[in-house]
Structures are given as C-alpha cells and as structure tokens.
C-alpha positions in Angstrom: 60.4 13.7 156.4 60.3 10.3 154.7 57.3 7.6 154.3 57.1 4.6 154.4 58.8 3.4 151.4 61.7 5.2 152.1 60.7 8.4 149.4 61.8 12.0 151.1 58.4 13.5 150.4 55.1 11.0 150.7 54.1 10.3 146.7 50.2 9.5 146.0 48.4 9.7 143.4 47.6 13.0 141.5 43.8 13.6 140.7 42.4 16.2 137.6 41.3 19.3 140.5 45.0 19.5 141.1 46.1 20.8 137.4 46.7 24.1 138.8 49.3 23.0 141.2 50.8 20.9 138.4 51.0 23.5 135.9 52.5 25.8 138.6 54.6 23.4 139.1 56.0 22.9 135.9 56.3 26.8 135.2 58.7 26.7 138.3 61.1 24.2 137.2 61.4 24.9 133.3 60.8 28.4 133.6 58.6 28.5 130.7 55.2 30.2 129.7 52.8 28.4 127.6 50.3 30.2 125.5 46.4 29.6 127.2 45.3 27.1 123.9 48.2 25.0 125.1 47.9 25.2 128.5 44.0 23.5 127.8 45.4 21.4 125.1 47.9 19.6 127.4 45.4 19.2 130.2 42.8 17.8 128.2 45.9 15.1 127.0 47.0 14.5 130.8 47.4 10.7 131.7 45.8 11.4 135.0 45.6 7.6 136.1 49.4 6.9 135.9 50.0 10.8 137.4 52.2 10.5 140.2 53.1 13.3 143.1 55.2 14.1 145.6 54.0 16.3 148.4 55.1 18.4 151.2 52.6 18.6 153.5 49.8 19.8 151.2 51.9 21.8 148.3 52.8 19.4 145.7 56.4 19.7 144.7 57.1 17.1 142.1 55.4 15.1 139.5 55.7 12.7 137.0 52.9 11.2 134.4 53.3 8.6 131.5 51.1 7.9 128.8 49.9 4.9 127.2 51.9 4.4 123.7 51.2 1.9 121.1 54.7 1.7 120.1 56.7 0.2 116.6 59.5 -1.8 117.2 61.9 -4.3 115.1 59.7 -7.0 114.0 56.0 -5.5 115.7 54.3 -3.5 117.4 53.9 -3.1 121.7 50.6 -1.8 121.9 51.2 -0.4 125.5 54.3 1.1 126.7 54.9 4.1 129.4 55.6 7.5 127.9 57.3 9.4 130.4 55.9 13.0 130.8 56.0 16.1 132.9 58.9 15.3 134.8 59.3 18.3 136.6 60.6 18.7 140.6 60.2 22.5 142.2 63.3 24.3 142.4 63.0 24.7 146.5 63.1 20.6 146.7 65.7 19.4 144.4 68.6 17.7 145.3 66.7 16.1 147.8 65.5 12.3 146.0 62.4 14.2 144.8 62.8 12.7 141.4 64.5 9.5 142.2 61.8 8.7 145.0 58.8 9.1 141.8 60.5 7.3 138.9 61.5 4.4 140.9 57.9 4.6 142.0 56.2 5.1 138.4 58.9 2.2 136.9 57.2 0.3 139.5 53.7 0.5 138.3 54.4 0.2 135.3 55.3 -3.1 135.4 53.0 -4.1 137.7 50.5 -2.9 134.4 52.1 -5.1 132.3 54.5 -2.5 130.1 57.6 -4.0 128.8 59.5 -0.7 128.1 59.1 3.1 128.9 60.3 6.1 127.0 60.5 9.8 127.2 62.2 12.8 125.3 64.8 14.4 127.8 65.3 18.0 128.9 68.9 16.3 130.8 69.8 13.3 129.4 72.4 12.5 132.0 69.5 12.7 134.4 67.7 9.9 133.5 70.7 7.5 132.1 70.8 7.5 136.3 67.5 5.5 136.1 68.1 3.1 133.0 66.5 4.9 130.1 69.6 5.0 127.2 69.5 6.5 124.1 67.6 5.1 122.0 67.3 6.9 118.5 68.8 9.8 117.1 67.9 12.8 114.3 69.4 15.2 112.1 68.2 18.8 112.5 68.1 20.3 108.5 68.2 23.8 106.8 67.6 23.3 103.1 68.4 26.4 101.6 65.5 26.9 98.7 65.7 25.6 95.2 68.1 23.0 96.0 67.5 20.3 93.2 66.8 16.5 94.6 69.2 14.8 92.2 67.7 10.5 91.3 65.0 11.4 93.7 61.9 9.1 92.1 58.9 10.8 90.5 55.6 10.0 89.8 53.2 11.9 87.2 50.3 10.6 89.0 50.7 12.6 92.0 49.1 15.9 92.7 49.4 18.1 94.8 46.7 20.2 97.2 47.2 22.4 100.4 43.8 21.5 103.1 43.3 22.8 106.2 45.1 20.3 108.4 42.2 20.1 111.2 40.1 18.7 108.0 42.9 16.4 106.6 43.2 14.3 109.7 41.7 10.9 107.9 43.7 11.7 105.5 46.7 12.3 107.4 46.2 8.8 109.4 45.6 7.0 106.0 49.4 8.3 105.2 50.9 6.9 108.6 49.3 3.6 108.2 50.7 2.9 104.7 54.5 4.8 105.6 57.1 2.6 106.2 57.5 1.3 109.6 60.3 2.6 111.7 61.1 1.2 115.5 60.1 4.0 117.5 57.2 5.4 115.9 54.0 5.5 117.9 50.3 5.1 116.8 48.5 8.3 117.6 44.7 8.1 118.0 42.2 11.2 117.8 44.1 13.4 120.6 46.8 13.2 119.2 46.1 14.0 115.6 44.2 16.7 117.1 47.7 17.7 119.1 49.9 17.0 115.8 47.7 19.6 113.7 46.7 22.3 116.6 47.9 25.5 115.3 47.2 28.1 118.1 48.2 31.7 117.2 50.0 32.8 120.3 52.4 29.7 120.0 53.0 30.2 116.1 55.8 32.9 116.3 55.3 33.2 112.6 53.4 31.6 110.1 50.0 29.7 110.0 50.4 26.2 109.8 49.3 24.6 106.8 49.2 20.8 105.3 50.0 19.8 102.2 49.2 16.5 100.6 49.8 14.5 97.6 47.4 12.2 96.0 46.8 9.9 93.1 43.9 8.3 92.1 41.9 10.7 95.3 43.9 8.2 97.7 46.9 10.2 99.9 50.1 9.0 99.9 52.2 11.9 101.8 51.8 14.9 103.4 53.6 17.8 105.2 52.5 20.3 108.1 54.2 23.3 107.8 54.9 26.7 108.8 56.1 29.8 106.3 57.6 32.3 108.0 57.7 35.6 106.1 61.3 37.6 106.4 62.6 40.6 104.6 66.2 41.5 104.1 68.1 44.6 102.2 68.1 42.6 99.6 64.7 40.5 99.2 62.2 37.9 100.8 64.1 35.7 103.2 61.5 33.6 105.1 61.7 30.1 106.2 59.6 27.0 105.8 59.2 26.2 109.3 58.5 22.0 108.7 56.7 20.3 111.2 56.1 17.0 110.2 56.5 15.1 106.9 55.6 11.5 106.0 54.9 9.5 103.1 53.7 5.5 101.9 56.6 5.6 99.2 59.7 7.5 98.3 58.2 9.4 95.0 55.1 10.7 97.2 58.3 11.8 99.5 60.2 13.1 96.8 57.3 15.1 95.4 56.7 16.8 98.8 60.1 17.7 99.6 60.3 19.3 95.9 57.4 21.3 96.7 58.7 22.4 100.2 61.7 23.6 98.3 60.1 25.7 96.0 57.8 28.0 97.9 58.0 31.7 97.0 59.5 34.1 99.0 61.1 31.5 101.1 65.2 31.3 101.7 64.7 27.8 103.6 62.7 24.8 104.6 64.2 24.3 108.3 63.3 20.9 109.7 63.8 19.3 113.7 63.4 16.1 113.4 64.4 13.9 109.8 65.3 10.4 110.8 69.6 9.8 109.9 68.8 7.3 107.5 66.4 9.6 105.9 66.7 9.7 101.8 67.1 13.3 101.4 70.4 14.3 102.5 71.5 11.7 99.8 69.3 13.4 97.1 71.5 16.9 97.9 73.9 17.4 95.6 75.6 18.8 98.2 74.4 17.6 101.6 76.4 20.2 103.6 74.5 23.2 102.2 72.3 22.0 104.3 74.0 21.9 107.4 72.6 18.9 109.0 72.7 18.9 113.0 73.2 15.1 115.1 70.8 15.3 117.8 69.6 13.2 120.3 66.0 11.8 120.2 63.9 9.3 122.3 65.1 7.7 125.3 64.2 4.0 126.3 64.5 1.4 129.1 63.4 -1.6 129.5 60.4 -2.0 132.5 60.4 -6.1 131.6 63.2 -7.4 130.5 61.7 -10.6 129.5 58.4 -9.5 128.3 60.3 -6.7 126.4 63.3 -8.9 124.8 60.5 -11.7 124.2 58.3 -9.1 121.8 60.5 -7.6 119.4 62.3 -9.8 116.5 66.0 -9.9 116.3 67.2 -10.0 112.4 69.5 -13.1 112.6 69.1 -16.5 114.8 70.4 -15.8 118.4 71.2 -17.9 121.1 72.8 -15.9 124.3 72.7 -15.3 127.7 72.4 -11.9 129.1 73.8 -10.9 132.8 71.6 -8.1 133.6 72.0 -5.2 136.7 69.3 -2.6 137.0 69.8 -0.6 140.6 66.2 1.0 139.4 64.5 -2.2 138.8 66.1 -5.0 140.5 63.5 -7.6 139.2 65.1 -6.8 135.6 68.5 -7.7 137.5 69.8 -11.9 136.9 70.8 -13.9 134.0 68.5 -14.0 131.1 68.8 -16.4 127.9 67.4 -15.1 124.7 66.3 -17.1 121.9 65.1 -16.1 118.7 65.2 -14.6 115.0 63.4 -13.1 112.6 59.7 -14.6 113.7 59.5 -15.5 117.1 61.7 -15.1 120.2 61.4 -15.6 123.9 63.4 -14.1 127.0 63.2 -16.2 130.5 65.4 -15.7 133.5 67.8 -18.8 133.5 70.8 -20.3 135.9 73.1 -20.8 132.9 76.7 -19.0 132.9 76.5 -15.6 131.2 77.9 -14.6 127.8 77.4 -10.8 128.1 77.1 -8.6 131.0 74.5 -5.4 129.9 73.3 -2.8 132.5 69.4 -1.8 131.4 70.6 1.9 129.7 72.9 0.0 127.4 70.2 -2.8 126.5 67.6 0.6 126.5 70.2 1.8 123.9 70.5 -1.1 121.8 66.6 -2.2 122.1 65.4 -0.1 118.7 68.3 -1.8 116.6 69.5 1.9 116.2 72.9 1.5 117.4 74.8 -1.8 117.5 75.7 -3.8 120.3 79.2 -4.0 119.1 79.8 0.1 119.6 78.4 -0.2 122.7 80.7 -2.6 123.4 83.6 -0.6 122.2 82.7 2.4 124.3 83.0 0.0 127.5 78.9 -0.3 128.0 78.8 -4.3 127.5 81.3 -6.8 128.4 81.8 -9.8 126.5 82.1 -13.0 128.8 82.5 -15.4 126.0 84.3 -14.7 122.8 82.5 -14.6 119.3 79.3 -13.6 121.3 78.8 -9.9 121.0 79.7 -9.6 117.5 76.4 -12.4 117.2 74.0 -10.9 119.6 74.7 -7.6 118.1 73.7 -8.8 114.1 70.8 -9.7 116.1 69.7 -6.8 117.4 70.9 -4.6 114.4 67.6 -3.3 112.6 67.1 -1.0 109.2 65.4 1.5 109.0 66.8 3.3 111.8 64.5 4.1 114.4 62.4 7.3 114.8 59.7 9.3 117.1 57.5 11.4 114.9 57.0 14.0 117.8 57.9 14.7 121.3 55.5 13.7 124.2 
C-alpha cells in the first residue's frame, strides 16, 4: 500500500487525542518505560503542529516531530531551526520506508517554514547520516574522582556559594546562560524547557534528589550546577557519586569555583558528568586528566534544510570566496553549485552556474556547519573533494570556529 507521494504507508498529520497511540508507539520501538511525571512532562512539550504520522489503515505505526529551536551558531544566532524528535517506527513495519517515507516528508516542511538547518540527538547514527544529518559536535563523558585539586584554575573571593531549590532558581539560572559564553550549538530554552532542565521526578531519579547550586557576587549569579548525589557504601566507607546534570557559568572563576565545590562534597567518591564540551577548561586544570577517565562521545547531529539560507546566516572566521557543488538525494533543492562569499560580519550563499571548487554531499557540510571539525579532516577521510587546488585548505579556515560547539541537553 502506497499513497500518492510514493510513501509505503499514507503520512498525515498527527493531532494531541492521538498521544496514546504515540506513546505506545514509542514504548514498542525503544523498549523503554518512562516513569508517569515524564510521560505528562513530554506530552505537555510535544511539537504537535510539525508532528508527522504514518498510518496503516487506522493504527499509527511511525512518527516523527521537531521542535522549534532558537539555535547559536559561529557568528549568531538562528532563531528557528527543526529539532528532530520522537523518531520512532513500530517494530512490525520496519524495513519497509517507514522512516525514509516521514523524514523526507518533515525535511520537506521544514523548508517550506523557512528553517535553514535541522538537528536531532541519535539513538543510530548510521541511520540518519542516510538522510544528510552529519555529526555535528562532540563531548567528553568525565568521572572526577573527589578531592582532585584544579591546579591555575582562576579564583575569585567575591563569589559565594548557596544550594536553592532549582524550580525556584530558574531566573537565576537563565540570567547565568545569557551571560555564558556562546558556543555553536547551544539552544535558547524558554519556560518549558527550564521547567524540563530542572524537573526532578522521584521515580526517574534512581538515586539522589536533584539540587542546584549557585554562585554569586554582589546578589547577581554568575554559575550554577544541577546535580544529583547518590549515596553508596562500601567495606570500606562512603562511596557515592555526584551525579552532574548540567553546569554553566558567565566566566571561568565562577566555573572554577563550582567545579571545586562539586569536588568536595562529603561522602562522595565522584562527580560523574555526560556531557562537558572537549574544549572544556577542566580536564586541563587536572593534574592528571586521566584519573578522570574522559570518554569521546558523539553529540548533536545537523543537516542543512537550506543551503543557502543556512550558509548565508552563520559567519565564517576568515574572508572566503568558493564555490560549493552540492548532492543531497534527501533534498534535491539543496542539490547544484553554490558560491559562498563572506567573513567574519556578513556572508551570502546563492546558487550559481560558475565551475565548482569543492564537491560536499549535505552530511559532510552538516558536519562542518558548527566549525567543530575542519573541512580539511573531512577532506582527508574522503568526505569532500577538492576541485581546485589551495581551496579546501581556504574554505576550511573559514569555517573553523573556537569554542567548539555544544548542546546543553538532549531533545
């Protein structure tokens, strides 16, 4: 059974009355439970007017949803771009174009609305390279073992310290991720998702209460962690962990002062943290960096909806001149020559019948869109070919960005 546009299974629309049939769906493929708070917290966060289904007859067996983002990236800010969310086929229908038949279709609206560039956090990632999105930004996974000393980290006497309930310390919390330095990747969170960032529901916690932490000087915040202790008891004495959910800060001694707090909670063995960006300062404040036995990890995937609108609204960190030969199976508009021009204030992207200097697929330009790895490895690993000589090793100073890019949370 096919319609009209070709898709295996008709795709429509997915309305609020249906949630049960989406969470059931979603239960199928991941084989997960969520706790009930959860369950009502996501719901209440569904993007229900870009929710997208696939349907056999009446029993829906796919979905996909994407949120609108206000999204950092080098140079600005995109203040809409497509989150891609509860992607999730049922286990009776895959293999079938389920999921091919509803990205195409969602990458589809989503230009039509105008969104240069869609991300998601990936449960496969060698599903969705298939459909353009590349690797966009990576993180280290830490385990700090407590006590460990932060050698030349910065210090400031000013700053003091207070532990708040973190449902009450959500002004403060935003004032914090306003004044932090900006990072390529980072999204702007309103209300909801403060709310989501600092929920703390006790059939999810497996462990500790969550708590916030935040240091201030002169009554104004400048960093803060949410956090977890975990008790633990061995033979031979307390050996919980700081379970770290999140930690930001507006300057390195606010970040500093945190972390040395974090480190020195009693009865704790260690602070054990997902998701520190891999420029982040503190694995070069450990005297000895392996102790803490830092994990690679990959983090937020990207592709470009618009190649043009998207190439057009970030800034590039030296003059560039080039013209990129594009192929996107997924979205064949994105497909053609493009000639970028710009720098470090202004650029613009339009399609263009000049000869080619690079050829890019859209996963490799997804890749290379945050400035977090250069166009020059990609090139190495065989992802862009150079058509004219002396112009990758241009268009990748261009694109190359510090800091490196980073998502604060999963979507």
């Amino acid at each position: 059974m096919t319609d009209s546009s070709g898709a295996p299974y008709p795709i429509r629309p997915v309305s609020p009355d249906e949630w049960d049939a989406v969470f059931a769906n979603d239960q199928l493929a991941f084989a997960d439970v969520f706790p009930s708070e959860v369950v009502e917290r996501e719901r209440s966060l569904m993007p229900w007017s870009r929710a997208l289904g696939a349907y056999d007859g009446d029993e829906l067996v796919g979905f996909t949803a994407a949120f609108e983002q206000a999204m950092r990236i080098p140079g600005g800010l995109l203040p809409s771009t497509g989150g891609v969310t509860w992607v999730a086929v049922r286990p009776t229908h895959r293999r079938r174009g389920v999921l091919s038949s509803l990205l195409r279709r969602q990458l589809a609206d989503l230009y039509e609305l105008g969104e240069p560039v869609a991300t998601l956090w990936a449960s496969e990632p060698a599903i969705y390279g298939r459909f353009g999105f590349g690797l966009a930004s990576m993180r280290y996974g830490v385990k700090v073992p407590r006590r460990t000393p932060l050698v030349d980290a910065p210090a400031d006497p000013a700053l003091r310290l207070r532990i708040v309930d973190p449902k009450k310390a959500i002004d403060a919390l935003e004032t914090v991720a306003a004044a932090a330095p900006a990072r390529p990747g980072m999204l702007l969170r309103d209300e909801r998702w403060w709310n989501r960032s600092t929920d703390d529901p006790p059939a999810a916690r497996g462990g500790g209460r969550l708590y916030c932490l935040l240091a201030e000087s002169a009554g104004q915040p400048r960093g803060y962690a949410l956090y977890a202790p975990r008790s633990k008891w061995e033979g031979s004495g307390p050996a919980g962990t700081v379970n770290l959910r999140e930690v930001l800060a507006a300057d390195q001694a606010a970040y500093a002062e945190v972390w040395r707090f974090l480190l020195d909670i009693d009865l704790m063995a260690d602070v054990d943290y997902w998701n520190l960006p891999v420029d982040d300062p503190l694995l070069w404040w450990l005297a000895d960096p392996r102790r803490a036995e830092p994990t690679l990890g990959d983090a937020m995937y990207l592709r470009p909806v618009d190649v043009g609108a998207a190439l057009s609204a970030r800034r590039y960190a030296t003059d560039v001149d080039v013209v990129l030969s594009v192929t996107d199976e997924t979205c064949p508009w994105n497909s053609g020559r493009w000639r970028l021009t710009g720098g470090p204030t202004a650029a613009s992207c339009t399609k263009t019948t000049d000869a080619a200097d690079l050829a890019i697929d859209a996963r490799t330009l997804g890749s290379a869109y945050l400035g977090g790895v250069a166009l020059q490895t990609l090139g190495a690993a065989g992802r862009v070919g150079e058509l004219v000589p002396g112009a990758l090793a241009c268009a990748s100073r261009a694109f190359a960005h510090e800091p490196a890019p980073w998502c604060q949370f999963i979507f």
